[in-house]
C-alpha positions in Angstrom: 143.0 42.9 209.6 144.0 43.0 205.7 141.3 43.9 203.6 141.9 44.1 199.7 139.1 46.1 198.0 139.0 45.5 194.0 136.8 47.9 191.9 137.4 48.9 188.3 137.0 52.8 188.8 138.4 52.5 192.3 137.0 53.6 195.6 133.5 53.1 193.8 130.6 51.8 196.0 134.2 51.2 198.7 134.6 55.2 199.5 132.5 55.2 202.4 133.3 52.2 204.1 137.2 52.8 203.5 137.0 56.0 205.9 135.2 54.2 208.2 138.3 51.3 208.4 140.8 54.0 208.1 138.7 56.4 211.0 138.1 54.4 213.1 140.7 51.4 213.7 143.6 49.6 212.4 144.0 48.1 209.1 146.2 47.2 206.2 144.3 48.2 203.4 145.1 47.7 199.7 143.1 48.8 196.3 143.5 47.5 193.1 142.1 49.0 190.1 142.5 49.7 186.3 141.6 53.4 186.2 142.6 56.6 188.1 140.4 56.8 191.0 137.1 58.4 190.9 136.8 60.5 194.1 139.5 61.1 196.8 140.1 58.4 199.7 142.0 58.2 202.7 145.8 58.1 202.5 145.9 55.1 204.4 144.3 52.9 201.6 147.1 51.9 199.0 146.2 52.0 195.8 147.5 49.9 193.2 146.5 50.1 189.4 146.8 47.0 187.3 147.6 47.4 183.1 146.0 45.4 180.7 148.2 42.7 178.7 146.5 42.1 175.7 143.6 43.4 173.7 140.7 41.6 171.8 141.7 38.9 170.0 140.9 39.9 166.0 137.9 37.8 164.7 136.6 36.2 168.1 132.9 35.2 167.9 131.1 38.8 168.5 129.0 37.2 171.4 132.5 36.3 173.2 134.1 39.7 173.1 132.5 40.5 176.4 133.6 37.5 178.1 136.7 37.5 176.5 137.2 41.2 177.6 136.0 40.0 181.0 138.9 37.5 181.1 142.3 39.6 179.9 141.0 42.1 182.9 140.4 39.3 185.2 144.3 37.7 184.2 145.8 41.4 184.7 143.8 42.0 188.5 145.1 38.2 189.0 148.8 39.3 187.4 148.7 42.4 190.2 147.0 39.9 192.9 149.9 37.3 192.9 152.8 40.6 193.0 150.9 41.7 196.3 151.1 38.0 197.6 155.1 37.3 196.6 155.9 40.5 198.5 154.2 38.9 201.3 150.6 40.5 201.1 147.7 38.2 202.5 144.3 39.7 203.1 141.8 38.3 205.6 139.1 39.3 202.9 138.6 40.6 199.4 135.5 42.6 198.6 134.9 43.1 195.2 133.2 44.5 192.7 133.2 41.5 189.4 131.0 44.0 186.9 133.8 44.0 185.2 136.1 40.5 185.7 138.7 41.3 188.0 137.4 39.2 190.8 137.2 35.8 188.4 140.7 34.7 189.6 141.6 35.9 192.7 140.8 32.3 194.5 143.1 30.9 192.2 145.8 33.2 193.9 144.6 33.3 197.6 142.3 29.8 197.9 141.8 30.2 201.5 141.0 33.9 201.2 137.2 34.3 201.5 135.7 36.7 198.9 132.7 39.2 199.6 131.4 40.2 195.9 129.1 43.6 195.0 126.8 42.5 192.6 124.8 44.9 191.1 122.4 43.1 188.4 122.3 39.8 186.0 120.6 40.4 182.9 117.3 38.8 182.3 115.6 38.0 178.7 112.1 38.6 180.7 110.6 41.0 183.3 113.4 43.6 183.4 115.4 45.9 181.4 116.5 44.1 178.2 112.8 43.6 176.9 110.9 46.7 178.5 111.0 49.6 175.8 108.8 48.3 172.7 109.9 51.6 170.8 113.7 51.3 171.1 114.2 47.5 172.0 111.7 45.7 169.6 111.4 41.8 170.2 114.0 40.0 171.4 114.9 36.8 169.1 116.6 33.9 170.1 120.3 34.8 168.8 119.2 38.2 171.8 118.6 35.6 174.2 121.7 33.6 173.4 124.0 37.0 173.7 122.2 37.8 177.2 123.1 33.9 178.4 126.7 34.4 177.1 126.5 37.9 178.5 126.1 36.5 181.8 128.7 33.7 181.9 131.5 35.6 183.8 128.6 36.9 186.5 127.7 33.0 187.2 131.5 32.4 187.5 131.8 34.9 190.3 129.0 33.7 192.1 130.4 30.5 191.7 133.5 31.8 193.6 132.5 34.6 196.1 132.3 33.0 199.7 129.5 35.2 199.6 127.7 38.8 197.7 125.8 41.9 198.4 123.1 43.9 196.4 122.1 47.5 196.9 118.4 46.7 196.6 116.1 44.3 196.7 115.1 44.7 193.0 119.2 44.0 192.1 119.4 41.1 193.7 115.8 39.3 192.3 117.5 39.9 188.9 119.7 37.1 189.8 118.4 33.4 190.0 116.5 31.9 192.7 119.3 29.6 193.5 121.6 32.5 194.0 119.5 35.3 195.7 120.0 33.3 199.4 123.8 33.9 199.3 123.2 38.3 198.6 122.7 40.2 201.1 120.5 43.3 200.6 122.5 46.7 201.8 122.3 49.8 200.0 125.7 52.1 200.1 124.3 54.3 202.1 123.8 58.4 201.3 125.3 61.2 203.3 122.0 63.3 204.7 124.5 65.4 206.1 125.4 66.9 202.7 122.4 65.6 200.9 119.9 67.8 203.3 117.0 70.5 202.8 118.3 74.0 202.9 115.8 76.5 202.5 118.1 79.3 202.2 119.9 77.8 199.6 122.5 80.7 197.6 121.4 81.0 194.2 123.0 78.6 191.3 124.5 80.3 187.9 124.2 77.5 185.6 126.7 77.4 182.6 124.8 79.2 180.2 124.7 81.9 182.7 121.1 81.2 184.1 121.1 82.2 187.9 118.4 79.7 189.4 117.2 81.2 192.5 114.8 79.5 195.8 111.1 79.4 195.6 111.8 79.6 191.2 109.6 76.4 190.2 112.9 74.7 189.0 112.1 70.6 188.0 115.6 68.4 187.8 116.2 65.8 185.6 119.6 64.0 186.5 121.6 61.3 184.8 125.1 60.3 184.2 124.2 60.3 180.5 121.4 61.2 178.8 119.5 57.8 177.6 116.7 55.8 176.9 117.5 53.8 180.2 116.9 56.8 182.5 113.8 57.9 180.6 115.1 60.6 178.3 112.8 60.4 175.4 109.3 60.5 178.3 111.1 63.4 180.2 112.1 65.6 176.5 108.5 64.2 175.3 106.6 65.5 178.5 107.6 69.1 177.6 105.6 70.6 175.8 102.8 70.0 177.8 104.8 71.2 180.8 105.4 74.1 179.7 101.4 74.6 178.6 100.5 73.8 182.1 103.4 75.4 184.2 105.2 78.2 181.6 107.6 79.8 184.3 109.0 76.8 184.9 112.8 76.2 184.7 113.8 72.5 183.4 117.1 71.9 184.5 119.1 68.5 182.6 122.1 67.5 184.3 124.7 65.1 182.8 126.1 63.7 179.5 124.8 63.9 176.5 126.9 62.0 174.5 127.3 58.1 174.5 125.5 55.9 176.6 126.1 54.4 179.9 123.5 51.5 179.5 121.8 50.3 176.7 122.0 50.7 172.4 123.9 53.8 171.3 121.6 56.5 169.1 121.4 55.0 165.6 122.4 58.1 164.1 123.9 61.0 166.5 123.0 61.2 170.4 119.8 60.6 171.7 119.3 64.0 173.0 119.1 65.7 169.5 116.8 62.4 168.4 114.6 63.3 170.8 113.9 66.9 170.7 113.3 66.6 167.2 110.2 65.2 168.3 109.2 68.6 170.2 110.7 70.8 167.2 108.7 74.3 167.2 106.3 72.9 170.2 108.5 74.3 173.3 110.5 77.5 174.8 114.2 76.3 174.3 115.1 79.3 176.1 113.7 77.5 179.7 115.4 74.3 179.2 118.9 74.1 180.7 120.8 71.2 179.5 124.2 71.9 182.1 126.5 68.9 181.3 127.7 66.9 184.5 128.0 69.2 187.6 130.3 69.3 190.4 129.1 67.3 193.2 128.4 70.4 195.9 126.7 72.3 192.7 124.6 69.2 192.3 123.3 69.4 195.5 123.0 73.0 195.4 120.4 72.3 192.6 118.9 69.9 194.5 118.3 72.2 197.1 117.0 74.8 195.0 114.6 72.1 193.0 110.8 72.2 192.8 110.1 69.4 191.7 112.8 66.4 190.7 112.4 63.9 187.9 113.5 60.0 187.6 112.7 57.7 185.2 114.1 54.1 184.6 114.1 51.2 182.9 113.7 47.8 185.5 117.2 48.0 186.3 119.6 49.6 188.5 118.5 52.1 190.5 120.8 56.0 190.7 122.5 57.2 193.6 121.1 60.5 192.5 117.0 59.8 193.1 118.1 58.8 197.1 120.0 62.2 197.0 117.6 64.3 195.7 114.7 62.3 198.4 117.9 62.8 200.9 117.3 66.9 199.9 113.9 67.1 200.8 112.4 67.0 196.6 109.1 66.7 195.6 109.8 63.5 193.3 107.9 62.3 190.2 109.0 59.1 189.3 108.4 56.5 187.0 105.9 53.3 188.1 108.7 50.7 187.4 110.0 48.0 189.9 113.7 49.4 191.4 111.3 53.5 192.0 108.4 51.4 193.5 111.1 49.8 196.1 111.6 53.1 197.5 108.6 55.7 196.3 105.6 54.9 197.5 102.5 56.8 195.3 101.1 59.6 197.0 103.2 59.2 200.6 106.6 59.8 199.4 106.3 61.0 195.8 104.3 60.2 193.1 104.8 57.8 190.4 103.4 57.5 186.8 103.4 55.3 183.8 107.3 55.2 182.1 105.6 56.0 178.8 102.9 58.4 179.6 105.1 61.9 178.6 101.7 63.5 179.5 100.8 61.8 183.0 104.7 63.2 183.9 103.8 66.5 182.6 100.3 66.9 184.8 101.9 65.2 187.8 104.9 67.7 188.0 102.9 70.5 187.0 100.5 69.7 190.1 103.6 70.0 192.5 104.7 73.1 191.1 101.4 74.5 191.6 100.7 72.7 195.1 103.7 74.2 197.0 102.3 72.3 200.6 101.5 68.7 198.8 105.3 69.1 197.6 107.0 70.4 200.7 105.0 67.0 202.4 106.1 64.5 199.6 109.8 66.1 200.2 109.5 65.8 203.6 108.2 61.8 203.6 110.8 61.9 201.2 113.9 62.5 203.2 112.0 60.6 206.1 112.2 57.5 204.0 115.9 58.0 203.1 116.7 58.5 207.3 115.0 55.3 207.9 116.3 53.3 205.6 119.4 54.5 203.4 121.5 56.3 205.7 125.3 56.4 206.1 125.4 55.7 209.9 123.0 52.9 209.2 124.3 51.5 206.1 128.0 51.3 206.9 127.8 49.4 209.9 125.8 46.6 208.3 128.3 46.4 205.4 131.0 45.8 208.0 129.7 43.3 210.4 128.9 41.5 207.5 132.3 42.1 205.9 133.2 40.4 209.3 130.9 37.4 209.0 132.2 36.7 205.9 136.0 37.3 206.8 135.4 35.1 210.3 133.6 32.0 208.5 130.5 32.4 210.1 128.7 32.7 206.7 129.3 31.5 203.2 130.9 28.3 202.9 
């Protein structure tokens, strides 16, 4: 078959189901993207990158600049789409990702062509993320409900075109409108317990700033892409001073970004992690909190391995790769009590959960694992039980294709 896969940063959520294609049988496979690509992939995939034509147009209505940015990637992926099908490219299926426009046109070069799309959230005014935090996100007026609507436009034009869509979780796809959520399927990515594992003898980690984190130290993670208000940073920086009252060896280990945002308002003045510990000024030891700046994958792991106790907190909205890695890894988690956490972490059999804004609850609750090595080792355990049932690789990857080939056959979708 020809499969065209179309993600912005390229493999994306396609790596793992592009080594199955290219292990395991015979395909003509071609990427298209705007970026260099994230991660390696097999030499067998041909990857194309697409250039932009144009930039924002100068005085556009600032609730159209998304949509309008939406649309000059769309034209460019299009642009690339049509050069493919002149040199005599034709795929039996597209899959892709439309976070970012590129899918919006690609029935207008290839009508017959069906269209699989990943769709990974549509922003809601109510129940979910943009509304949650009454700190940082206040109340949302009606020109905030008009920007989410217009925000949305380009995700109900992909819908509109995709033969048919899949969600990661459950949670993603209720974000989306009743009408819609019976044509999205519901298959996570899938996580590589092979590499994500328990491993007790675990080599000892020297962090950047020199720290050599060793097994049976009680270590707590807290892992993001960036360091935000989405992902809980001001309840995790808020939750340690009491921490450290109740559990003073402990190491707390920060991985990722700290500058910019990934999701969400950027700091009003600097980056949120320097907002946010000047609310602990003078109430902590500095000296045991380890913020490391993204990791290497395999260190990541390693840390994983070598964690106590691990930390994730969100907003209702996407849920990480990294909390199924760290379950995947055999942590103790403490999560927060919010909807995309409670699809996965059940209270007390699989982790334990606590209120997003309760700093202290998340301070007594990891302090209790550190100090109850058995009740953590369990949780960890039911932990990476839950991710074998439900999340992994050999599981995941085969549903993602036989529905890629009910979509590419006809048998579903229109």
């Amino acid at each position: 078959m020809n499969f065209l896969f179309v993600h912005q940063g390229f493999p994306g959520q396609y790596g793992h189901i592009l080594e199955h294609l290219c292990r395991h049988t015979h395909h003509t496979i071609i990427g298209l993207g705007i970026h260099s690509p994230t991660r390696p992939f097999p030499e067998a995939v041909q990857y194309l990158r697409y250039r932009l034509n144009r930039v924002n147009a100068a005085g556009i209505h600032p609730w159209a600049v998304e949509t309008e940015s939406k649309l000059i990637r769309a034209e460019a992926c299009a642009k690339a789409a049509f050069e493919l099908k002149e040199q005599g490219f034709k795929p039996d299926l597209i899959c892709a990702h439309p976070g970012w426009g590129e899918s919006l046109f690609l029935h207008a070069v290839w009508p017959d062509v069906p269209l699989l799309c990943y769709q990974e959230f549509f922003y809601q005014t109510e129940g979910f993320d943009l509304n949650f935090d009454p700190e940082l996100q206040g109340h949302l007026g009606w020109h905030d409900k008009a920007r989410t609507q217009m925000k949305n436009a380009y995700l109900l034009m992909t819908l509109e075109s995709a033969t048919w869509n899949v969600s990661a979780t459950a949670f993603q796809r209720s974000s989306f409108p009743q009408h819609w959520q019976q044509r999205i399927s519901v298959i996570h990515d899938g996580i590589d317990t092979n590499r994500a594992q328990p491993n007790p003898g675990a080599a000892p980690l020297l962090l950047p700033d020199s720290t050599e984190l060793q097994q049976g130290q009680p270590i707590v993670t807290f892992v993001n892409r960036r360091f935000e208000p989405y992902r809980g940073c001001h309840t995790f920086l808020r939750a340690i001073p009491a921490l450290q009252q109740l559990a003073p060896e402990a190491r707390i280990v920060i991985v990722g970004a700290t500058e910019g945002v990934s999701y969400g308002a950027e700091c009003p003045e600097g980056e949120w992690k320097e907002a946010f510990l000047q609310d602990i000024e003078g109430r902590y030891d500095a000296s045991r909190v380890h913020f490391t700046g993204p990791l290497p994958y395999e260190a990541f792991l390693q840390l994983l391995q070598l964690s106590a106790c691990h930390v994730y907190l969100t907003y209702p909205f996407v849920l990480s790769w990294s909390l199924l890695e760290a379950m995947s890894s055999g942590c103790a988690v403490v999560g927060s009590a919010t909807a995309p956490v409670q699809e996965v972490i059940r209270d007390g059999e699989n982790g334990l959960l606590v209120d997003f804004f309760k700093p202290d609850d998340l301070a007594i609750a990891v302090a209790e694992l550190l100090h109850n090595c058995e009740r953590a080792a369990a949780l960890g355990q039911k932990a990476r039980d839950t991710i074998l049932r439900h999340y992994r690789l050999e599981q995941c990857v085969p549903r993602h294709l036989a529905l890629m080939e009910l979509v590419a056959s006809g048998a579903i979708g229109r």
